[in-house]
N, C-alpha and C positions, 0 to 999 in steps of 0.2 A: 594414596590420594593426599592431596597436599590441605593443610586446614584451610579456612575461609580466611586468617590474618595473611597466609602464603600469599593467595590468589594476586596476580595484578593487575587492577582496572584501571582502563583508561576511559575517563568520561570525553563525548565528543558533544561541543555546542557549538550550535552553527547561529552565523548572526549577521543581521543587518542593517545599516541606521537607526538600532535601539540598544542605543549606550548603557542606558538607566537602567533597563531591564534584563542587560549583559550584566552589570554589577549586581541586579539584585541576586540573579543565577550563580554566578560564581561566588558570592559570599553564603550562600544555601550549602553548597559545594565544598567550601571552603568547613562550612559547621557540621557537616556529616559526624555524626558517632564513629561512623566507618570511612573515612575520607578515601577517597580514590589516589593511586600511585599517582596518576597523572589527568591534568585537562588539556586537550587539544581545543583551542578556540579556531574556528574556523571562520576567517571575514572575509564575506565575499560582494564587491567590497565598499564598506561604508563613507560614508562622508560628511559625517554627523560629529568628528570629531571622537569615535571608537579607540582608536590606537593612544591619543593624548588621555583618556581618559584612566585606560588600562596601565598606561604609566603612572601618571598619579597617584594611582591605588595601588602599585605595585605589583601589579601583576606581570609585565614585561620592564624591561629598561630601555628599551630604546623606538621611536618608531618606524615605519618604513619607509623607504626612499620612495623617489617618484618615479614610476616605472617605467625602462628602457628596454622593452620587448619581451621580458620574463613572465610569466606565467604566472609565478608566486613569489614571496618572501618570508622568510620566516626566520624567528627568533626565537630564543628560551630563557625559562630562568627557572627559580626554586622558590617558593615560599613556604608558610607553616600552613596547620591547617590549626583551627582552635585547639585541638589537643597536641600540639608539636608535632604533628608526623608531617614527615618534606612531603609536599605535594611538586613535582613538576611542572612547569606552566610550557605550553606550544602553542605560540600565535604564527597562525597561517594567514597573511596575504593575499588572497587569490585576486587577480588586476583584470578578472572577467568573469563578468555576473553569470552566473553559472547556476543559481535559483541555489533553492534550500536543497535538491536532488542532487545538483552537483559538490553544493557544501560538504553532506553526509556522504559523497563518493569518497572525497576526497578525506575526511578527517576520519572512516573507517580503514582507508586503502593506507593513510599513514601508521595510525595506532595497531593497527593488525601486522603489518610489515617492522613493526618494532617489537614484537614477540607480547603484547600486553594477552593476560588469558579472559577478560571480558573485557566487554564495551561499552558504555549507557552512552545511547543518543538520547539526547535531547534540545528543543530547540533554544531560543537564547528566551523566551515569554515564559522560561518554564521555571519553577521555583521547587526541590525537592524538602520534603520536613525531614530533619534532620536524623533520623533511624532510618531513611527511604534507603540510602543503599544495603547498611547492615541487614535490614530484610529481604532484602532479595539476595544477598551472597548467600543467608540460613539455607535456601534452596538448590542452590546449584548442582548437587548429586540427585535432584529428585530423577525416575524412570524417563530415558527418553527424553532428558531437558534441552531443549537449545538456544530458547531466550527466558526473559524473565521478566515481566510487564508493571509498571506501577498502578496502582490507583490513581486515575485523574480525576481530580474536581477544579470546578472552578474557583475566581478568590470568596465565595459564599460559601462554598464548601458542597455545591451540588455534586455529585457523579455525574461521568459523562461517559455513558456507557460505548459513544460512539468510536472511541478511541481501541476496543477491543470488540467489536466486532462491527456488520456490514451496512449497519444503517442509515451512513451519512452516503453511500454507497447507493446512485442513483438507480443501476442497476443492481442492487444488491439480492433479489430474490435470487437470481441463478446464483449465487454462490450460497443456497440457504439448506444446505447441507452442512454448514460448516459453522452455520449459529443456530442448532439444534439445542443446545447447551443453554440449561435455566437458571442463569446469574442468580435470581431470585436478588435476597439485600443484600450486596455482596460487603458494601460498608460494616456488615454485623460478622462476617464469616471470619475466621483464626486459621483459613487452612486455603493452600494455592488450586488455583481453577485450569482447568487446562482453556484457552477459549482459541478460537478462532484466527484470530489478527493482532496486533500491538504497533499501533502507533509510533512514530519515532517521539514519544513524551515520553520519557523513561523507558525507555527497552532496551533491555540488556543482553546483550548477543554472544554468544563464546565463539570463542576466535578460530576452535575447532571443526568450526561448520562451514567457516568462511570458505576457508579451503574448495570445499566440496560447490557452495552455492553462488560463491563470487562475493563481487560488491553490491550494493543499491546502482540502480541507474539512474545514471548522472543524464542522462536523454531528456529525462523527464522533467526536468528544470525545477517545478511547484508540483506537489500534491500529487497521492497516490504510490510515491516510490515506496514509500510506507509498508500499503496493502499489496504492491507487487512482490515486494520482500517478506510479507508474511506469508502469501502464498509457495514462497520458494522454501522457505523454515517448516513449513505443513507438510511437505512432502517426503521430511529424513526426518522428522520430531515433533514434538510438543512445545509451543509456547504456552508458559503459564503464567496468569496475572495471581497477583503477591497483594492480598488486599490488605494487608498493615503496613505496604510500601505506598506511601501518599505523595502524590506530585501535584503541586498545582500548575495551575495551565491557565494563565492569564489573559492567553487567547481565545479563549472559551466563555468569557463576561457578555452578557447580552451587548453590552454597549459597545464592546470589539466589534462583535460581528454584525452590529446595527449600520456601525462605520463602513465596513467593509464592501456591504455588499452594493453601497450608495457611489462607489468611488468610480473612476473609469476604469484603474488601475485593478477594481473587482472584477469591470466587464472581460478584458483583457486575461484574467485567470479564469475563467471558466471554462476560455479555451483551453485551456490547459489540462484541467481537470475532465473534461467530456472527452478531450486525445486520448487521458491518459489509461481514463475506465474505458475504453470502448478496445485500446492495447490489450488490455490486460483480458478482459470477455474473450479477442479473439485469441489471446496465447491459449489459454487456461480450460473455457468455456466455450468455444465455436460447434454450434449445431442448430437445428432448425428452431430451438425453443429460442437460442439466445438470439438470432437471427432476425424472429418475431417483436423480440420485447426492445430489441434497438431499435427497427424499424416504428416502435409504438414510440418512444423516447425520442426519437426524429421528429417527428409529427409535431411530439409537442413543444418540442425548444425552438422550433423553428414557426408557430404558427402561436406560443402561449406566453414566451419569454422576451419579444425584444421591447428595446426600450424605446422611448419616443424619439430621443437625438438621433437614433440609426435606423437608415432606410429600409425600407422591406428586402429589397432586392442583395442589399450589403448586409443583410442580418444571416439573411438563406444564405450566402455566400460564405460566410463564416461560420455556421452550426454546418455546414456541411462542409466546408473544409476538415473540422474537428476529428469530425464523423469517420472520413475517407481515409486522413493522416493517421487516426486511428487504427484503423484495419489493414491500411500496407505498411504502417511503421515509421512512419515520417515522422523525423523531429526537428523542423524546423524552426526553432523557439522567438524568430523573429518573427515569423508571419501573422499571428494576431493585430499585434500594433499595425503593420503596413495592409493588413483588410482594411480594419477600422480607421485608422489615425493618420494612414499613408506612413508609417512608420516615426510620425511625431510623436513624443513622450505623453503616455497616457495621463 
């Protein structure tokens, strides 16, 4: 077996219209104790002015042309990392919004196909403290390992327990065999947890599982490819969270998600997110209990959640589109906007 300096990781950040919080990620990245062989920046695609920025800072040299029916674009370069070691830099282009699902397809399916032996996804909001990766490589021989989960908190420094296991997870009790497991204060613990799920915030994947369990699904556009991919990691191993591995998670501030949930652009994701847990119940968990507790979760999104701007009859029409596309697999990733918006920009 080869030491933990051997190993080669490629970190993947996927990103979108947040320049600022691109540079604060990759300069986190950049300060690693243990810097990663390579970053795959994966922009899908922004217009905030991401690619000029990336130059500036040196992270790429050139930016991408304007697109003539290609799919993607990509360029490379080398930089240091604070302790001199070349870090690789890969900026992918992608010229079709393909959500953070299809980012993490795409910047797995690249670094994996490049022979790298792990992988840390994480999103572009995410900030690693500077030992985050060196502590998770400590592990990689642990029984049975196939990922390796950071501790999230947010910028206070709370934990946020929801990124390792099922609680943000509406239906999460049917999967509650699988968060039997008593974190207890995991912030105090010196020794890795086997848990249930890990987040795409720090999780560290080995390449040698890919093989076996595929990619993330790029179907799923936003939220959930996550917990679909931790379910598929559950079945051939153990994910284990590394609680001296600290990542912050910027997305996680009360004041993000105060924003968030106020926007149209929020209403619009929820479809997304009730398609994508209700997939995921019927791959995983289809029987008469889960059957029940959707049909309870029906009732209530459809009759506790809509909002004043949207009509009764177009609310029912959307929680239950979600609901149906859910269960036969449909990914239609337009259809939200054109229920609600007529397909106008949310």
């Amino acid at each position: 077996m080869s030491s933990r300096d051997d190993v080669k990781v490629a970190a993947v950040v996927v990103t979108f219209n947040r320049k600022k919080l691109l540079l604060e990620c990759l300069n986190a990245l950049r300060n690693q104790t243990r810097s990663p062989n390579a970053i795959f920046i994966i922009d899908g695609p922004s217009t905030d002015g991401t690619p000029e920025a990336l130059v500036q800072e040196g992270y790429i040299r050139e930016t991408p042309p304007q697109p003539r029916g290609q799919y993607s674009w990509k360029t490379e370069n080398t930089i240091m990392s604070s302790s001199g070691a070349p870090i690789r830099v890969v900026y992918v282009r992608l010229y079709e919004d393909v959500g953070g699902a299809g980012g993490f397809h795409e910047g797995v399916k690249l670094a994996y196909n490049e022979g790298y032996d792990w992988i840390w996804l994480m999103d572009d909001d995410a900030e690693p403290k500077k030992n985050a990766l060196g502590e998770l490589l400590r592990y990689i021989e642990l029984p049975d390992v196939v990922a390796l989960k950071c501790l999230v908190v947010d910028p206070t420094g709370v934990v946020h327990v929801s990124h390792w296991n099922f609680s943000r997870f509406f239906c999460g009790g049917l999967f509650r065999e699988y968060d039997t497991i008593n974190l207890g204060d995991t912030k105090s613990r010196d020794t890795p947890i086997v848990v249930p799920y890990g987040s795409f915030v720090g999780l560290l994947v080995s390449s040698n599982v890919i093989k076996e369990i595929g990619l993330p699904m790029k179907e799923f556009f936003i939220y959930n490819d996550d917990v679909e991919y931790s379910l598929r990691l559950n079945q051939i191993g153990k994910v284990y969270l590394v609680p001296q591995s600290v990542i912050v998670h910027k997305g996680d501030s009360p004041q993000t998600k105060r924003k968030k949930s106020t926007t149209k652009w929020g209403l619009v994701k929820r479809y997304y997110s009730i398609r994508n847990q209700i997939y995921i119940v019927k791959k995983y968990k289809w029987n008469i209990e889960s059957f029940l507790v959707l049909l309870k979760c029906y009732l209530y999104h459809i009759s506790k959640t809509r909002p004043e701007y949207v009509s009764r009859w177009r609310w029912v029409y959307f929680i239950t589109s979600a609901y149906l596309d859910g269960i036969r697999g449909v990914f239609d990733n337009k259809k939200p906007k054109q229920i609600l918006y007529g397909g106008k920009k949310a």
